[in-house]
C-alpha positions in Angstrom: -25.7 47.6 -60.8 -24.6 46.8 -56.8 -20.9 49.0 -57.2 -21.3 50.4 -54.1 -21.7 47.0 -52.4 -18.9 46.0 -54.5 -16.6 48.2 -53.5 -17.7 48.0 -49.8 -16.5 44.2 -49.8 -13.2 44.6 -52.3 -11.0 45.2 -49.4 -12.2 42.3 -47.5 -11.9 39.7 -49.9 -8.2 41.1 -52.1 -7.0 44.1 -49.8 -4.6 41.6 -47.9 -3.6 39.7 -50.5 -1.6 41.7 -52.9 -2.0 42.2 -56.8 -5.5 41.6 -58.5 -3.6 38.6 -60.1 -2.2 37.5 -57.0 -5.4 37.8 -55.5 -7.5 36.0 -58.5 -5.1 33.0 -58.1 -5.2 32.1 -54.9 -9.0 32.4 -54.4 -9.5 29.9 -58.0 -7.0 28.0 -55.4 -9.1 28.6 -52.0 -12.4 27.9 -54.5 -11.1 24.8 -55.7 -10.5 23.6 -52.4 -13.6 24.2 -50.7 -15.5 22.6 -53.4 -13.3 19.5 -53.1 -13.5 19.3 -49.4 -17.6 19.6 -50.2 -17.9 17.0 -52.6 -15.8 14.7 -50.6 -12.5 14.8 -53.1 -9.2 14.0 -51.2 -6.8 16.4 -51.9 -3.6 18.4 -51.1 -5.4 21.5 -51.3 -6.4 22.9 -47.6 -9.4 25.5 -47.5 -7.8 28.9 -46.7 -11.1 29.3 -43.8 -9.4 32.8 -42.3 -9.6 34.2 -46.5 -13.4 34.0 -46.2 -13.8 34.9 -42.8 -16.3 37.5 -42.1 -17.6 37.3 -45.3 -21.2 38.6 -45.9 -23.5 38.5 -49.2 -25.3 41.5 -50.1 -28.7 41.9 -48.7 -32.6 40.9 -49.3 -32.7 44.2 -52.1 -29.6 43.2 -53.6 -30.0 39.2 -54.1 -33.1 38.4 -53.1 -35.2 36.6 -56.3 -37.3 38.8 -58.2 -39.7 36.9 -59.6 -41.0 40.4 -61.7 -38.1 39.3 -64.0 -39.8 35.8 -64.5 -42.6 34.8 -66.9 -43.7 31.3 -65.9 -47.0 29.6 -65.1 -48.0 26.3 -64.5 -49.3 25.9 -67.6 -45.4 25.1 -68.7 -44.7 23.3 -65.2 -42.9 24.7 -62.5 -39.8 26.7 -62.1 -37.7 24.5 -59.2 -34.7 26.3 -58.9 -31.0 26.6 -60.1 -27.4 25.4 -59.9 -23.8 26.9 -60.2 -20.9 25.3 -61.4 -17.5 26.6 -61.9 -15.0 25.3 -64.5 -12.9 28.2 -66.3 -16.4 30.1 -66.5 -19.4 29.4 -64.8 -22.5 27.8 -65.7 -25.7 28.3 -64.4 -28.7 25.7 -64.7 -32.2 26.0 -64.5 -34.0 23.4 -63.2 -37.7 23.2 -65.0 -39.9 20.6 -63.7 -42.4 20.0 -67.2 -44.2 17.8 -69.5 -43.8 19.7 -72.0 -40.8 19.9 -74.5 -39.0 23.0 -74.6 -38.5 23.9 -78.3 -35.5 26.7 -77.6 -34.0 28.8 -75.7 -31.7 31.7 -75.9 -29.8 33.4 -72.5 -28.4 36.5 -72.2 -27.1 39.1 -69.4 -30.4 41.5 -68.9 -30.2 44.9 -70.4 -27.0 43.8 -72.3 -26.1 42.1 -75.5 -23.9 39.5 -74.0 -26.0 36.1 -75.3 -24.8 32.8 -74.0 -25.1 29.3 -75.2 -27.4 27.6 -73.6 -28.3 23.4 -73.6 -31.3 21.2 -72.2 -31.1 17.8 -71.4 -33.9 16.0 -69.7 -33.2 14.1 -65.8 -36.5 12.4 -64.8 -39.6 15.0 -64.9 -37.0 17.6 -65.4 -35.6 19.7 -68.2 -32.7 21.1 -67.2 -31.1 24.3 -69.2 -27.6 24.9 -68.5 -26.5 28.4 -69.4 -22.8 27.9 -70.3 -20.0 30.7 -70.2 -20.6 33.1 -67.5 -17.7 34.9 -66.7 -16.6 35.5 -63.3 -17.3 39.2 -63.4 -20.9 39.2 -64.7 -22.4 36.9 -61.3 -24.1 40.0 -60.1 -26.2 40.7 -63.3 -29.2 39.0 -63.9 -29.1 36.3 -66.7 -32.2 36.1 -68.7 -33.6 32.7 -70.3 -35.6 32.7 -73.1 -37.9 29.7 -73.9 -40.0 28.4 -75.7 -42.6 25.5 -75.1 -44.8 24.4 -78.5 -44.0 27.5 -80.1 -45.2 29.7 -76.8 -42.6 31.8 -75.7 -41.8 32.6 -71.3 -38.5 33.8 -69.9 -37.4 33.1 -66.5 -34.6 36.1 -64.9 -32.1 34.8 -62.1 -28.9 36.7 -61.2 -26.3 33.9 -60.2 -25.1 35.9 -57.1 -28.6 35.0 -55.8 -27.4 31.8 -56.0 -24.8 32.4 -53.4 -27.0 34.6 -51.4 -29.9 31.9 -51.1 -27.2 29.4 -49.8 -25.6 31.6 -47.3 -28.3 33.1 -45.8 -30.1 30.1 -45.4 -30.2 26.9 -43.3 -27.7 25.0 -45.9 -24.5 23.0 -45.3 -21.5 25.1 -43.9 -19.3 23.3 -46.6 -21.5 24.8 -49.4 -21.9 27.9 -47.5 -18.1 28.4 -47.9 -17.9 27.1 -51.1 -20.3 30.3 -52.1 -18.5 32.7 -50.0 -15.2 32.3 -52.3 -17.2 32.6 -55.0 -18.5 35.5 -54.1 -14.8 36.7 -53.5 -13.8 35.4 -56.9 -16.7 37.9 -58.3 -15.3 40.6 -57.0 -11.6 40.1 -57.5 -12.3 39.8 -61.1 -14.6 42.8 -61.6 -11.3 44.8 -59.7 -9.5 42.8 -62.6 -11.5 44.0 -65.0 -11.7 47.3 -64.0 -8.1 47.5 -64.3 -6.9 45.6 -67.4 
């Protein structure tokens, strides 16, 4: 578990804010403004910049993919990556790029009996699994996805904070850079929510 990076970066992104509540509010606010401005979506809603100043993501041993939590050859396809959306929970979707028909699959957090449900739909030479229902507390633990391709079973391990990380650290848009950041500061807002209620 990453508590001691957690706990680092809890001051940062709730200290000045107030109450846990207060705090969770106005960063679903601050997220839901970012996103908009990134995806183009006129609004009243003004990105709250100075809220995510400063803000950091973990580091390479903390977020970085570990593909030792990944089972996945080319004899399935190829593994291209993931997505994050956030609604009232998050969903995270795996983007698999096959021929082959993927007969099920079950998520869940890793080491943990949380399960998710899970969907595929197919976009061009993609199937796409979206884990549904991640809370905001568990994006630092790794989801696990369980598949199964003509009865042959392979799992694939992504932690959604890596996500974030990826984004952040790398050459991508400033917009979705800042759209991760609050994110990030939604994560740990809830898990000081949680640890409290």
């Amino acid at each position: 578990m990453r508590w001691p990076q957690i706990h680092r970066k809890k001051h940062h992104c709730i200290g000045a804010i107030g109450s846990t509540n207060q705090a969770l509010s106005e960063l679903l606010l601050n997220y839901g403004a970012f996103a908009q401005e990134y995806f183009g979506v006129q609004s009243d809603l003004r990105p709250d910049r100075q809220a995510i100043s400063g803000i950091t993501i973990g580091n390479d041993d903390e977020y970085k993919y570990d593909a030792s939590n990944t089972d996945f050859d080319e004899r399935y396809g190829s593994f291209a990556g993931v997505s994050l959306s956030l609604e009232s929970k998050t969903t995270l979707s795996f983007y698999i790029k096959t021929t082959r028909t993927i007969d099920s699959c079950v998520a869940e957090l890793y080491d943990e009996s949380q399960q998710y449900d899970c969907e595929v739909v197919s976009s061009g030479q993609y199937q796409i699994v979206r884990v549904n229902g991640i809370t905001a507390k568990d994006l630092n633990k790794t989801v696990m996805l369980y598949l199964t391709f003509d009865n042959e079973p392979v799992h694939i391990g992504y932690c959604p904070l890596t996500y974030c990380y990826t984004v952040v650290n790398g050459g991508f848009d400033t917009s979705l850079k800042d759209v991760c950041k609050v994110l990030y500061c939604f994560h740990v807002a809830a898990l000081e929510y949680a640890s409290i209620h």
